[in-house]
N, C-alpha and C positions, 0 to 999 in steps of 0.2 A: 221421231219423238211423239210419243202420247199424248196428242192435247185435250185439252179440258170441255168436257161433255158436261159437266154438273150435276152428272148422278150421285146419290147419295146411296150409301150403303148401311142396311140396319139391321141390328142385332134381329129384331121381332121378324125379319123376314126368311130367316136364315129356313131352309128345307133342305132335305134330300135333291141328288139328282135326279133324274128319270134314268140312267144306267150309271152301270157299273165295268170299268175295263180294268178285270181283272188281272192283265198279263198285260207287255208291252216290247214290243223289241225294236230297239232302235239301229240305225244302219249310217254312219257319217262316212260319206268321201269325204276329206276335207282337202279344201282349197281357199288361197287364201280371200280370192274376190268371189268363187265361187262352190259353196261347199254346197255336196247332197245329200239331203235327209231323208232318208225312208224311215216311215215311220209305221210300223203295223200293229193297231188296235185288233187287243181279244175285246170286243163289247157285248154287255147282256144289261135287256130292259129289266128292269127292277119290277119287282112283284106289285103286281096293283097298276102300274100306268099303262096309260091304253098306246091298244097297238097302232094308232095314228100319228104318237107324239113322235115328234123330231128329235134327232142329237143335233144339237148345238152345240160348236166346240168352240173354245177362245184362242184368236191371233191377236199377233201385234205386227205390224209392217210386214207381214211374210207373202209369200209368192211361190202360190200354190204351179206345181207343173203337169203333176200326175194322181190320179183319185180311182181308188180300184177298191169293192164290194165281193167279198168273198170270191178278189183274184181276177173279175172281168170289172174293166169299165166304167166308170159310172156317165150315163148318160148327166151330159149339161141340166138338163131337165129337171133332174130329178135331186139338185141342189142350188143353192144360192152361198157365193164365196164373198168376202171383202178380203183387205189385209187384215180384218181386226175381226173376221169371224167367218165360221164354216155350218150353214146348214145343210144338214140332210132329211131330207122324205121317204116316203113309202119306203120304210124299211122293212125286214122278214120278219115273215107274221110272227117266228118262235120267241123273236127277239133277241137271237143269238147271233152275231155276224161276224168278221174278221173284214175289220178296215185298213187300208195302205193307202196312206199318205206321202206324197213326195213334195218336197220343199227345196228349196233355192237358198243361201241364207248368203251372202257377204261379211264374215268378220271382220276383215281389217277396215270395214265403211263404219263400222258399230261403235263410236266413242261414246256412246251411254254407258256401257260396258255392264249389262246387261243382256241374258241368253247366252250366244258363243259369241265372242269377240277373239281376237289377234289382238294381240299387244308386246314387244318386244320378239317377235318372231314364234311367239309360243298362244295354242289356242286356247280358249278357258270359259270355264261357263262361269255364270252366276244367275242363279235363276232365284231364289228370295228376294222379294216376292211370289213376284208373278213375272217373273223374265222367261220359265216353260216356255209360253206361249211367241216367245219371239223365235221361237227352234223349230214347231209343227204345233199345230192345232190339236188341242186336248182339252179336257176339261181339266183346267190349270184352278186346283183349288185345294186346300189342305185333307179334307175329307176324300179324297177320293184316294185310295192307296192300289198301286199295283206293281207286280212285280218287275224289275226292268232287265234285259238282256240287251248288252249294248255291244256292237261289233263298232270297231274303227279302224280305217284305213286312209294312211297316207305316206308320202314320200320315207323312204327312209334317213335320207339324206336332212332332210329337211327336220322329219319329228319321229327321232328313234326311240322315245318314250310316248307310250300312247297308255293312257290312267282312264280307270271309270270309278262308278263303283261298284263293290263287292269283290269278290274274287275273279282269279282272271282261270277263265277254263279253256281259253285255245288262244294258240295265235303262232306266225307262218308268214312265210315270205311269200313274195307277188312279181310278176312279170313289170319289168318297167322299173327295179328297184327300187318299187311299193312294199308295204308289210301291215299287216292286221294283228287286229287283239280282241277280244272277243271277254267282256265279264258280264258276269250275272250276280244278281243282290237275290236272295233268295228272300229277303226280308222284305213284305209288302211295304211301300214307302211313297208319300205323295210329290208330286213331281217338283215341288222348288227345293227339295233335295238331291234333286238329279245334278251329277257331274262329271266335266270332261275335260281335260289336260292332255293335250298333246305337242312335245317340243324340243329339242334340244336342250336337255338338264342335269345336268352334276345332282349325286344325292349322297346322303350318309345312309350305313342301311345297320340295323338292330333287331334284338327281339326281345320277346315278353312273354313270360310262362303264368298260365292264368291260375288261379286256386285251386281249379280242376286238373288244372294239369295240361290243357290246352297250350300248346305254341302257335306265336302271333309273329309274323314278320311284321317288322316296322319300317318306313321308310319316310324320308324328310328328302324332296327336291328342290333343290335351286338352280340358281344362274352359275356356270363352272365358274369353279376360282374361288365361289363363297360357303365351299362345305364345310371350313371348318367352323365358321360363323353358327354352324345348325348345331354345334354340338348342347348346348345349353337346353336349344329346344326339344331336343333327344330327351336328355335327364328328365326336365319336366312332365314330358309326355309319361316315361315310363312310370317316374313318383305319381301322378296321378292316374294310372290306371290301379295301382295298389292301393291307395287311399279309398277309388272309387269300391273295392273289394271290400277292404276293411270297413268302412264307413257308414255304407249305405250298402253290400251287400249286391253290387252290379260289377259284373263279370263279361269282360270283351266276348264278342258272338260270331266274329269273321276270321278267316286265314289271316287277313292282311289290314292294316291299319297303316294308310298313307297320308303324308301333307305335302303340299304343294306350297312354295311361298312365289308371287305373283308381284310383280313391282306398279300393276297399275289395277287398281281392288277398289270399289267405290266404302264394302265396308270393311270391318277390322277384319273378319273371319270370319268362313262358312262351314257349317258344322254336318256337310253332305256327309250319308254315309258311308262309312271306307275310306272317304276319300274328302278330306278338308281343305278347303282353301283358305290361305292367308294373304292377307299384306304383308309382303315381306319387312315392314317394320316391325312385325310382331312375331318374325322367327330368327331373323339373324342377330348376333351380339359377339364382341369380345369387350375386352378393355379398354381398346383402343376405339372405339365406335360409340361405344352403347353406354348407356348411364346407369348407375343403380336403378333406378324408375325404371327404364324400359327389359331391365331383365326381370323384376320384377312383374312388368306388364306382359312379358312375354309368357311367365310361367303362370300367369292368372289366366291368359287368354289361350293358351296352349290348350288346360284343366277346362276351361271354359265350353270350349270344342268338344271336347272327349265327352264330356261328362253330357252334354247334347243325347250323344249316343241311344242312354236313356228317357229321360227328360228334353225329349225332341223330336226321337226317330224313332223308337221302340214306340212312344206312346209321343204320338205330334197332335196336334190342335185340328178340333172340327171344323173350325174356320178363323176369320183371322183376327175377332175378337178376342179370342182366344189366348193371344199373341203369347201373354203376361202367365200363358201355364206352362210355356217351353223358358221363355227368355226371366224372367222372375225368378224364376224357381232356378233357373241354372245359373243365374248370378249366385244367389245363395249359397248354392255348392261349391261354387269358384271361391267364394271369400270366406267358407270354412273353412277349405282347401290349403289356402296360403296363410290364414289365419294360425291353422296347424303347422305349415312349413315354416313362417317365419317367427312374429309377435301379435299375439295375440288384442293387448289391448292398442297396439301401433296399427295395426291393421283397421280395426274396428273406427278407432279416429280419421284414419283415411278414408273411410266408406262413410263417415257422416258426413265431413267437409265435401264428397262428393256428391254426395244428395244437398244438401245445404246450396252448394253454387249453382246444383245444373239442376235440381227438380223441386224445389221450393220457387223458386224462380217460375216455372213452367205452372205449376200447382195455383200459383194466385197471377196469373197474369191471362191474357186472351188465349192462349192454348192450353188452357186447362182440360185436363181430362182424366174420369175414371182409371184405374190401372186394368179395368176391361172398359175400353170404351164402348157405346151404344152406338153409333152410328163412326163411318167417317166416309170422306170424299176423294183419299189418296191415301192406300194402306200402308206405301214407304213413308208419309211421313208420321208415322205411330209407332216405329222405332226411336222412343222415345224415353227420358230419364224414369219416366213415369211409370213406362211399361217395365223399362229396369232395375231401376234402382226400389223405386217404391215398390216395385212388385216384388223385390228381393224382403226388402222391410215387412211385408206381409206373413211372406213365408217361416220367415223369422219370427212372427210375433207368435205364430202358431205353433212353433215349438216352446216360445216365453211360457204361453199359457197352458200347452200340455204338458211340457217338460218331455226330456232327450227317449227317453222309452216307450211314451206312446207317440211320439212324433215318429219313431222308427216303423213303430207295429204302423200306425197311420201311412205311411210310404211304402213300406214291403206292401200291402192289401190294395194301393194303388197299382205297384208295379202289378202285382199277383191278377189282380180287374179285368186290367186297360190295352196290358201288351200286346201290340199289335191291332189299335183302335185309335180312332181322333178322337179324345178327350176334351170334357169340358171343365169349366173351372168349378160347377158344380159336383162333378165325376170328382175331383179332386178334394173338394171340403166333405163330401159325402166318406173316401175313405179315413180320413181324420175322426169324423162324426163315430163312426160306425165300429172303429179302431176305441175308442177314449170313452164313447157313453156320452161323452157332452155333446152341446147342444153348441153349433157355430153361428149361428142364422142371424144374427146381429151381427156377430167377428163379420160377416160376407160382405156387409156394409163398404170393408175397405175395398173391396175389389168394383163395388155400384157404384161408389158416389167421387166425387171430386176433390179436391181442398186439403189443408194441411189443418187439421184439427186444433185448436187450442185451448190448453186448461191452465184458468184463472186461480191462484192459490194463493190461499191468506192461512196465517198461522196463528195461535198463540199457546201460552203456558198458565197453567194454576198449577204452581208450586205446593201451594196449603194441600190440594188435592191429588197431586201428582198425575195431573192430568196435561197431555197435550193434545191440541182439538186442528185437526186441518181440513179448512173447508175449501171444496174443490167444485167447480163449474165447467163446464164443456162448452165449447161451440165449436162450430163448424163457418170458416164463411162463405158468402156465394158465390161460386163459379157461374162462367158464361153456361146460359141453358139451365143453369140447377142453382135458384132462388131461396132454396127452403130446403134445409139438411137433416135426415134423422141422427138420431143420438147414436154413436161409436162405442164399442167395446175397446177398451183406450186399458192396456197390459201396463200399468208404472211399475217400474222398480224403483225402490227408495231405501232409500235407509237413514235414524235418526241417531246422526256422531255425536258422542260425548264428548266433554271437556277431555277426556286423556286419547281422544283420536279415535277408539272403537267403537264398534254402533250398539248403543242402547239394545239389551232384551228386553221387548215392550209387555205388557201382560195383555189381556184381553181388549180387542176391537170392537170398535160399533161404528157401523153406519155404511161402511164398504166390505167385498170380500178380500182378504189380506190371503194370498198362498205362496208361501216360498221367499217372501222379501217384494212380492209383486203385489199391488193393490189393483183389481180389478175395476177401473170405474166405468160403468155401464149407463148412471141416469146422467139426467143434465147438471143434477148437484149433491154434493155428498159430503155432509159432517161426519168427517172423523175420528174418533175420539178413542187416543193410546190412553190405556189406564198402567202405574205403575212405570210412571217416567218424575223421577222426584227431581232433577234438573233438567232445565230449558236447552234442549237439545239443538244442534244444527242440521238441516231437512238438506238431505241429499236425494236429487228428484231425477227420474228418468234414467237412472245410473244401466252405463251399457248401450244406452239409448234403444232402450226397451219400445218404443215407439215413436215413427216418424210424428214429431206432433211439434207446437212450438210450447210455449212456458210462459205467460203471464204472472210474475212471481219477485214480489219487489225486495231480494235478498240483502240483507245488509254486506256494504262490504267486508266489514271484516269478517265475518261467516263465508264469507268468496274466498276471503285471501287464507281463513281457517281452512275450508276445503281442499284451496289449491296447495295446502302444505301436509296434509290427513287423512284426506278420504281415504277408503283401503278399497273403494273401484278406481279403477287408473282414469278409466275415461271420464267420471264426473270429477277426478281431478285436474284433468285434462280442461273437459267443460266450465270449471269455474275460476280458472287462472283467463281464457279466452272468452268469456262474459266480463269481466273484469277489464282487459284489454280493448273489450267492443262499446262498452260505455265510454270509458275514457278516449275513445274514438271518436265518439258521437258528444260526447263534449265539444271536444276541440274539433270538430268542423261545423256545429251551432258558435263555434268563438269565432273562429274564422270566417263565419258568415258573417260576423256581428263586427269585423276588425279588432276581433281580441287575440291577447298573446292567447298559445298553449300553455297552461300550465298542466303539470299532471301528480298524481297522491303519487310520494315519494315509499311508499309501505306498497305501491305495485311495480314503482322500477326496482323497488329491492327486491321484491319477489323474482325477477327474472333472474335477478342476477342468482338466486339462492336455487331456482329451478336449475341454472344452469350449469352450476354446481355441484350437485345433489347426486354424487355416487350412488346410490340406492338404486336410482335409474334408470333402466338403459338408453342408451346415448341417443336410439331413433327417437324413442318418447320425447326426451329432451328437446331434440329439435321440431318436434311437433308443437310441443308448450311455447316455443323462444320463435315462435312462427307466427308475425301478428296478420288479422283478420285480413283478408285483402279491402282492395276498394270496393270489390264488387258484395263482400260480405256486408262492409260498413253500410252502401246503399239498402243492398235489403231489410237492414234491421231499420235504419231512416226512414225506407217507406215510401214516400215522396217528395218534390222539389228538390232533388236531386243537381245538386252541382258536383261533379268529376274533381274539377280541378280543388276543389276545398276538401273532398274525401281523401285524394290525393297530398296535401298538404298535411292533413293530419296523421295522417301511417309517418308521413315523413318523420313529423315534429317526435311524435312518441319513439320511431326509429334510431331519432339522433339522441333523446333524453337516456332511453335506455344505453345505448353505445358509451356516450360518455362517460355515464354511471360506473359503467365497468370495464372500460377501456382496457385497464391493466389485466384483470384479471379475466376475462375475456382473449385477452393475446396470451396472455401465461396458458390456457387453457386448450387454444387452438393448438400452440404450438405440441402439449403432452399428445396432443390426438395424434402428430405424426408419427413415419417413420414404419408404416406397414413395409414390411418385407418383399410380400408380393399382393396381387389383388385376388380377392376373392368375392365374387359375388352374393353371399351369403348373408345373411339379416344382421349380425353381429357385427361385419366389418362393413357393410352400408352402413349402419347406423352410426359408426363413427366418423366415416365422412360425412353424413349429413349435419352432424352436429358442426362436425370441422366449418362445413362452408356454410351454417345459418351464424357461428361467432363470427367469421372473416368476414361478412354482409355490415356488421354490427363493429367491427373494428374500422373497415374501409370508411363506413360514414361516419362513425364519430368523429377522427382526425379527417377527414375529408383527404384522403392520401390515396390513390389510385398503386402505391407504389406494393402494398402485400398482395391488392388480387394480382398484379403485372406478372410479379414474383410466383406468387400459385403458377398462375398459367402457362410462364418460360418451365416452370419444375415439374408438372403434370406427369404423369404416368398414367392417370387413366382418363376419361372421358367424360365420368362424373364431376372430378377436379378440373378439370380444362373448360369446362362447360359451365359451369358454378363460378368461377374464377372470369370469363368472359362477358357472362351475364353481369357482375359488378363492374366492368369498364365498363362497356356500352348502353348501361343503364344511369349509373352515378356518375361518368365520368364522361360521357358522348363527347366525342370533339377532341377529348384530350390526343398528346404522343401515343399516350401507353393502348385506349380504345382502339384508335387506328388502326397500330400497330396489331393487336394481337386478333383484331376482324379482318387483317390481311394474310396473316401468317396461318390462320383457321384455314380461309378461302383456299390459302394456296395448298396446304396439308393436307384438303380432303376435297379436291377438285375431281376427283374420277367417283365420287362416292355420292350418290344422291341423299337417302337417307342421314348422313350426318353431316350435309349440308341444309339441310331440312334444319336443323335444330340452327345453325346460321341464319336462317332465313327468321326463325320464329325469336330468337334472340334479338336481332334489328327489329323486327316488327311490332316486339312487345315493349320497347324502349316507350318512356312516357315522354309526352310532352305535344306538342304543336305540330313539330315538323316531321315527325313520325310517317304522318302521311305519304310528305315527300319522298320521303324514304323508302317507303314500301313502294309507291309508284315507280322509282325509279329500279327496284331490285325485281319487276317485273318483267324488265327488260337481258333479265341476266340468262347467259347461256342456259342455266340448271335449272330456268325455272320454266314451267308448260302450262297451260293453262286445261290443258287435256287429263293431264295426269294430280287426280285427288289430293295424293300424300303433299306437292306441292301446293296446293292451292290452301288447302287447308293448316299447312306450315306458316305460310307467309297473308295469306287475307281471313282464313278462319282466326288465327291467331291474333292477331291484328284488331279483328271483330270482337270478339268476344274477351281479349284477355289485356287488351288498352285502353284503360277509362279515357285518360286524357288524351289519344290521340284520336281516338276513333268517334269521341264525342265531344271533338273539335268546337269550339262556342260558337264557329261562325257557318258550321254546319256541311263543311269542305269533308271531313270525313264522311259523313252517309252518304254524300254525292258519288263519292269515289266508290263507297261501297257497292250502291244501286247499280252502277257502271257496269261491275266487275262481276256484278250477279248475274245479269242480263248475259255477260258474256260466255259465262260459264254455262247459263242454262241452253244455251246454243248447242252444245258438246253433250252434257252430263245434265240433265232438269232435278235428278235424284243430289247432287251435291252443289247445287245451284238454292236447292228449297233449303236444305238444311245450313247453310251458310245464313240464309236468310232470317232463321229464328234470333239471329245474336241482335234483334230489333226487337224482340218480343216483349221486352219492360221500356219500352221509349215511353210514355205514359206516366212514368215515375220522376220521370226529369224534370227539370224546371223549366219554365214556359217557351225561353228561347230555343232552347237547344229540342224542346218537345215539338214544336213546331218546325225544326230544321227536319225531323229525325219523320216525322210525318209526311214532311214533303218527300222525302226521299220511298217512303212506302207507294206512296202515290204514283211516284213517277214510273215505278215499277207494274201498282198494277193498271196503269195504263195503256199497257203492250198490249198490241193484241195479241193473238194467238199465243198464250204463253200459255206453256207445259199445265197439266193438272200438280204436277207434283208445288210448282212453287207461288200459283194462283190461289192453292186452297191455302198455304201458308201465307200467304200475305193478306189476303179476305182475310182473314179469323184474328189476322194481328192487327188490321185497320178496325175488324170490328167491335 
């Protein structure tokens, strides 16, 4: 385990190496306690540094055996080794050398699972970060690109697939019923792209014929028995290498495009090339397994990989501030992707609600940080919503503002640049800039500074004059470290609806630039003033969610409840049925604080009901509208003094008003949605189960009757419905016959299957209330669950953490306890899924004084370890401080 030095790392230091190891060929015996690595560097001193300077390469725990200088020896002398670093001296004077490296490694000791590890019999790397250097000493760092040739050899018996990447150019049997494979990546590539799979694996195999005209073998591995699970992932893979053709104009560049799915994966998926790794959560599916969500996740995160290819590996980051120009940008492309495959405006509401819970949150709270940060102390934990999701939001506003034609020409002139270089994110606004004629250097703001922007907006009308005037104000507020914020290039989209539903043609503008339906606000304040608006229109803002920002903007309801039955954007009708839903939230848990009833405006439970209604439609949307705000939503918008339990009470109260409301028609409704024939994974027939089981949510609590989800769940056919259907016992009905009963018949139905007992595990864990706790303690004790293995930990206490107001912010402070516990234990094993578990503390600060004070001690108690990991030290610092 890596512990904490308290180096800090900074953008302003960032230089060149002193060489360059242009070539690289690696050599793996593999064994399982004892694998060898040879490792032979081509090295040359870079032009200008003098011929006394040292290479300096980065280890981590390794155990050097053998060290040879162009083929003899290297006198002890004439180097100094640790596990965490290799120097060398007096090198040749030309500056030209051939190093070999011999290394020792143990995978099946490696439960960070990081470098090469053993897990289930099969070996696997994962070097993103900086895991390179847990394999052989290199200059493990995103700038440095070389070409790799990787030979492997092991048991045949043992590991009859042996994967790298790039193509495979030889391979041959061996004395001992050993056998080798030998591939080369012809494509210069820096080393936390390097990968290697060797093991016993069942696979589906395919192809794909490129634009050109190129033939591409495909291949998906798994554990036998589960290939036909991989078929979904197949489709995916192939629809987005076409998409990535059509779209953006990028074209597969290797013989062979493999995936591996991996049962013990710290992240979702690595985007090496040739040769991707998964968590097998996010390749396997049928009907009977997998939910709507996760085949949907599956073909996001399949596209998400691929599309790397480019936006990754073709052109990867100079370093690892950098992060937010591989991972930003390739989120963007992932959620055009499905955007195109499934609903458009369905999609785009899921990608706000996901920024909203995971990176508004991170944005104003102690881990804030630019979407390029300037500094940091631990580069795993900057896989971050920030670097994601807002980085994706960035990318996007830059096509808002230049529109779909020079955002193309902007991207081709990147790729045409950079191909085959580490890019920076000014390399990247530079070809936008140079592509368009405009000028970004403000727009770059998003990527320097911190914070979730907000613009303050007041309205009004002169009728006599036919004027309507909206004045707009900016701020920024402070982040840790960043006190003082410059003004934002802030892209609105808006639009001003009439009385008969369609949006007002405004005449001439003053005071902002207006292009395309987008209002450019640039200063800190701007009167703007539509001429040729003879009635007082309703201000439709941000529509699209043209940027991550919040809205200070005190809309009348009924202009809410006008939107949410008019607008002709989906998403700001989306947005102001669920504004609407978020106040009347934040009423009634300021009533509940006060010991007041709920009540709630009878013109927003109708609205639900008429949403729900509303053939025009489609059924996902629906269920996205009839989806009210979670707790964790209600808190944020609160702010602080944070009580769980009262946030909680009020989803309830508004839950049961609406049910009631429409009880009848509501079950008349569920029941029209049955009677699918067969299942199909597709956007049309998800969307009608989703709607299906957000009415049956909404029928089960009205009449307080456990008896329709029971009913769902005994009738299930697929795993969407059985899973949706489970969740309403074991959440509204805990304790009852019917809960028991069908969290027995789960268990016992999918006892050989980890993965969808995972979603067992997170269903028990997300149940509210007090004893929640209990529960989860005691399901840690369960045959299925490990404390080694990610997918679980993060099913049953990630879950738990972050997605249980009330159980996990316990009033008497028994939940953080049990958390700090569990972190602690985990960081023993894995420090990478120990830190990140740890951020679901990251808004304790918001809570009310009791529970803020439990939630504190429990920080403490953590970072009062000694020796603890860099990964979960610098997470915890920055959250106390």
């Amino acid at each position: 385990m890596r512990r904490d030095t308290g180096q800090i790392f900074r953008l302003e230091d960032y230089r060149p190496t002193d060489f360059l190891i242009p070539e690289l060929k690696l050599d793996f015996v593999l064994s399982p306690d004892a694998t060898k690595v040879t490792a032979e560097l081509t090295v040359e001193r870079r032009e200008g540094v003098a011929e006394d300077a040292p290479l300096v390469l980065d280890g981590d725990e390794l155990r050097l055996t053998e060290l040879l200088l162009d083929g003899e020896a290297l006198p002890v002398e004439r180097y100094e080794v640790s596990p965490d670093r290799l120097t060398i001296g007096a090198l040749p004077k030309n500056g030209k050398f051939r190093l070999t490296i011999v290394t020792e490694l143990n995978p099946a000791d490696n439960e960070a699972l990081m470098g090469l590890y053993r897990s289930s019999d099969v070996y696997c790397t994962q070097c993103e970060a900086e895991g390179f250097r847990r394999i052989t000493y290199f200059l493990d760092r995103p700038d440095m690109l070389s070409v790799y040739t990787v030979r492997i050899e092991a048991g045949r018996g043992q590991a009859p697939i042996l994967l790298s990447n790039g193509n495979l150019v030889e391979s041959g049997e061996l004395d001992g019923g050993r056998h080798y494979a030998v591939w080369h990546d012809p494509f210069p590539k820096p080393s936390y792209l390097f990968a290697l799979v060797a093991g016993d694996l069942g696979s589906i195999k395919d192809g794909f014929t490129t634009a050109s005209g190129k033939k591409v073998e495909l291949g998906i591995y798994v554990e036998h028995g589960k290939e036909a699970r991989a078929a979904y992932a197949m489709d995916a893979l192939k629809r987005s290498m076409k998409w990535d053709e059509e779209v953006f104009g990028r074209e597969y560049d290797l013989d062979v495009f493999n995936i591996v799915a991996v049962s013990d994966f710290n992240m979702g998926a690595m985007e090496n090339k040739g040769l991707n790794i998964f968590n097998d959560k996010y390749v396997l599916a049928d009907e009977d397994t997998a939910t709507d969500v996760d085949f949907a996740n599956i073909e996001a995160i399949i596209a998400h990989e691929y599309f790397h290819n480019w936006t990754g590996n073709r052109i990867t980051c100079r370093d690892w501030f950098q992060l937010c120009l591989k991972e930003g940008l390739t989120v963007y492309r992932d959620h055009e992707f499905s955007a195109d495959q499934r609903s458009r405006a369905v999609k785009r509401i899921a990608e706000v609600r996901t920024l909203r819970a995971q990176q508004f949150p991170e944005d104003q709270g102690p881990l804030a940080h630019p979407v390029r940060p300037r500094r940091y102390r631990e580069i795993n934990n900057f896989y971050t919503a920030t670097v994601y999701e807002k980085g994706s939001e960035v990318a996007r506003m830059i096509r808002t503002i230049l529109g779909g034609e020079l955002f193309r020409q902007g991207m081709n002139l990147y790729f045409e640049r950079h191909d085959g270089e580490a890019a920076t994110i000014e390399d990247f606004l530079k070809a936008f800039e140079d592509a368009s004629g405009r000028d970004l250097s403000q727009f770059a703001l998003w990527y320097h500074q911190a914070g979730t922007p907000n613009l303050t907006i007041t309205t009004s009308h002169d009728k006599a004059a036919k004027e309507f005037v909206m004045e707009i104000e900016q701020s920024v507020p402070p982040t840790p470290s960043e006190s003082r914020k410059r003004l934002m290039h802030i892209p609105l989209s808006f639009g001003l609806v009439g009385k008969d539903g369609n949006d007002i043609e405004v005449g001439a503008v003053d005071g902002a630039t207006v292009e395309d339906g987008v209002l450019h606000v640039r200063k800190r304040k701007h009167t703007v003033r539509f001429e040729g608006v003879a009635e007082r229109p309703v201000v439709s803002l941000n529509r699209g969610f043209s940027a991550p920002i919040t809205l200070s903007f005190a809309q009348k309801p009924q202009d809410l409840l006008f939107l949410a039955r008019h607008d002709g954007d989906l998403f700001s009708r989306w947005q102001a049925l669920n504004t609407l839903f978020t106040e009347a939230l934040i009423k009634a848990f300021r009533g509940i604080r006060g010991q007041k009833t709920s009540e709630f405006d009878p013109a927003l439970v109708e609205q639900a009901g008429l949403t729900a209604a509303d053939g025009e439609l489609e059924p996902a949307y629906r269920a996205l509208a009839l989806t009210l705000p979670s707790e964790a939503d209600i808190a944020r918008e609160i702010g602080s003094n944070i009580d769980p339990d009262a946030t909680f009470a009020a989803r309830e109260a508004l839950s049961i008003a609406i049910g009631k409301a429409h009880g009848e028609k509501f079950s008349s409704l569920y029941r029209e949605l049955d009677g699918c024939a067969s299942f199909n994974p597709d956007a049309a027939s998800a969307g009608r189960r989703a709607l299906r089981n957000v009415l049956l949510d909404y029928v089960s609590v009205a009449g307080d009757d456990p008896e329709p989800a029971a009913r769902q769940f005994a009738g299930a056919t697929n795993m969407t419905d059985r899973a949706a259907a489970l969740m309403i016992l074991a959440h509204r009905f805990a304790g009852s016959t019917e809960a028991k009963q069908a969290l027995a018949d789960f268990e016992e139905r999918y006892s050989d299957n980890p993965l969808v007992l995972d979603k067992w595990f997170q269903i028990q864990a997300t149940a509210p209330g007090a004893g929640t706790v209990d529960v989860v303690r005691s399901l840690m004790s369960h045959k299925a669950f490990s404390l080694a293995n990610p997918n679980r930990v993060r099913s049953l206490i990630g879950t738990f953490a972050t997605a249980n107001q009330t159980g996990f912010n316990r009033a008497d402070g028994e939940g953080y306890r049990f958390f700090a516990e569990i972190v602690l234990a985990v960081e023993k094993r894995n420090p990478q899924v120990a830190a990140r578990l740890a951020t679901a503390l990251r808004s304790w600060r918001s809570l009310e004084p009791v529970r803020q004070a439990a939630a504190r001690e429990a920080l403490l108690s953590i970072a009062a370890q000694p020796d603890l990991s860099s990964d979960l030290r610098d997470i915890v610092e920055r959250t106390l401080a």
